[in-house]
N, C-alpha and C positions, 0 to 999 in steps of 0.2 A: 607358398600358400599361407605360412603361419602369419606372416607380416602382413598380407593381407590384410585377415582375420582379427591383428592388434591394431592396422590401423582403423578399422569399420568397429570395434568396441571402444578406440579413444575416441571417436569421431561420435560416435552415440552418447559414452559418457558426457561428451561437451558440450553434445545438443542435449542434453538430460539436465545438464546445469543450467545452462544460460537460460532453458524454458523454465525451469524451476523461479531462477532470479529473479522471472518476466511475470510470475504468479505471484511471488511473494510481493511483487511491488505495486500487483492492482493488487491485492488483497489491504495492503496498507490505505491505498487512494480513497478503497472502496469504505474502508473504517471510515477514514476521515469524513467521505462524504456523509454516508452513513453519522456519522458524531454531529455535520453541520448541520445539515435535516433536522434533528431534532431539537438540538440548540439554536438556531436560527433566529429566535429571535432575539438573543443577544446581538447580533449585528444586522436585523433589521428586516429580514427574512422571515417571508413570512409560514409558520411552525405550522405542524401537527397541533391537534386539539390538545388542550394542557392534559387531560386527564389519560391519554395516550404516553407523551412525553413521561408521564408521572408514573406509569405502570414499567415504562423502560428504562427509566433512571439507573433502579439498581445494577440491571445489567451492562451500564454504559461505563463506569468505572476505569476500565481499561483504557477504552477512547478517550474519556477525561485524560485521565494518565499521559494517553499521547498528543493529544491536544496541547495538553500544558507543556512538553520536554519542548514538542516541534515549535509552539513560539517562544520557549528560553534558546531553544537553536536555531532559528528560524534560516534558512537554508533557498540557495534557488533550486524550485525543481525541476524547470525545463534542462538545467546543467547536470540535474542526477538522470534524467530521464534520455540525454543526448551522449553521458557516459556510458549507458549502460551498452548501447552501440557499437562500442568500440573502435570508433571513427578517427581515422590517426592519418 
């Protein structure tokens, strides 16, 4: 019975994980999108009223932040997103 019971808590713990990974990685997408929306018209998109953008500036900081790392590391995402799978 005990083994049961450690296999149905590792089996939880790994489904606790991997749905964890699966949140933290649309939370990240969703930044981003979130960061292009308002930026947009730096590449041609067309934005939010400027006076909108301008009142969420300050709080945008972060997404700047990750905006700038992700095109110093610019990275494929369909290969983090088919990793994440674990398809072997």
């Amino acid at each position: 019975m005990q083994k049961i019971k450690d296999f149905l808590k590792g089996f939880g713990e790994a489904f606790r994980h991997q749905s964890t990974e699966y949140i933290e990685f649309e939370l990240r997408e969703l930044e981003n999108v979130f960061a292009l929306i308002l930026m947009g018209s730096f590449i041609g998109i067309p934005s939010p009223p400027t006076t909108l953008v301008m009142r969420l500036m300050p709080h945008m900081v972060k997404e700047i932040r990750v905006m700038e790392s992700r095109a110093i590391n610019l990275d494929d995402v369909f290969a983090e997103v088919a990793g994440m799978f674990d398809i072997d």
